[in-house]
N, C-alpha and C positions, 0 to 999 in steps of 0.2 A: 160630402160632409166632412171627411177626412180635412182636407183643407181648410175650409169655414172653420173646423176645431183648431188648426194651428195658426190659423188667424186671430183669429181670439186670445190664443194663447200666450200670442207676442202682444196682440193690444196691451193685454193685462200687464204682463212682466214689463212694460214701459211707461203703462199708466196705471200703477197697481192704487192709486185710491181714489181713482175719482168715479162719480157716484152713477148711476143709470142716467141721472138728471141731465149731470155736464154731461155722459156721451150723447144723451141725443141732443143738446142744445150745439157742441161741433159736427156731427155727423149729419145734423137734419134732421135726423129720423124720429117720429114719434116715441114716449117714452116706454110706455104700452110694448111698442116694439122692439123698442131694445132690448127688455126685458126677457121680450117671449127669443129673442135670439141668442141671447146669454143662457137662455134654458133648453138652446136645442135645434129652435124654428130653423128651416132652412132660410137663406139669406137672399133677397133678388139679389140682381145685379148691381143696381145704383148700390145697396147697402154697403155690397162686398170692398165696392168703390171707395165708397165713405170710410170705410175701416181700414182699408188697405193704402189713402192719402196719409191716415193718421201714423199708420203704423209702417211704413216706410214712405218717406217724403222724399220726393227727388226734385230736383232742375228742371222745369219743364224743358227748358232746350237742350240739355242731355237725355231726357227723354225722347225728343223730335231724333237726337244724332243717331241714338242707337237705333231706333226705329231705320233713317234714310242705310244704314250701314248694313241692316239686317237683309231689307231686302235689296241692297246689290248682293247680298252673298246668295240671296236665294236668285235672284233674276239668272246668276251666274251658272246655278248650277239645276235650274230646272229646264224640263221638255218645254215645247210650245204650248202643249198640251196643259202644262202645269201653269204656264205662264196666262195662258188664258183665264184658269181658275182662277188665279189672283187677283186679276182684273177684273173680274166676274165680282168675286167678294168686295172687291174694294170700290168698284161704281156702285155694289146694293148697302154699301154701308152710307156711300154720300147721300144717294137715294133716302136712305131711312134718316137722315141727318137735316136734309131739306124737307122733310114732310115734318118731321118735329119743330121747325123753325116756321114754317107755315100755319102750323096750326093753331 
């Protein structure tokens, strides 16, 4: 929750007037819900997503760099062991990525 509150915190301090309405009309999110999430609600995921596009907006292709850069520094300095995990996570993430696309 700690987080979700300093998410919010920066939303505001960079969008300090705009109303429940606007946030859920750029975020997606029903208004209802924005609402109960400015009051506290814990946030899903897409939400956090939604809030966290608005409130730091990056490059999507400086986000792909830092990503490829991050894991050479870890392929670098993990066991096989670790290296497997990664690729464990990262085939169940495409996995979950194609059954969303299928569905």
């Amino acid at each position: 929750m700690v987080l979700q509150n300093l998410l919010i915190k920066d939303f505001r301090q960079k969008h300090p007037k705009m109303t429940y309405r606007q946030i859920g009309q750029l975020t997606g999110i029903q208004l209802t819900r924005v609402f109960r999430i400015f009051n506290g609600a814990p946030m899903k995921l897409n939400e956090w997503e939604a809030f966290q596009k608005l409130t730091n907006p990056k490059n999507e292709s400086s986000e792909r760099q830092e990503v490829m850069e991050l894991a050479e520094k870890v392929i670098s300095k993990l066991s096989s062991n670790g290296i497997n995990d990664v690729k464990f996570f990262l085939g169940r993430k495409l996995q979950l990525i194609n059954q969303r696309v299928t569905l």
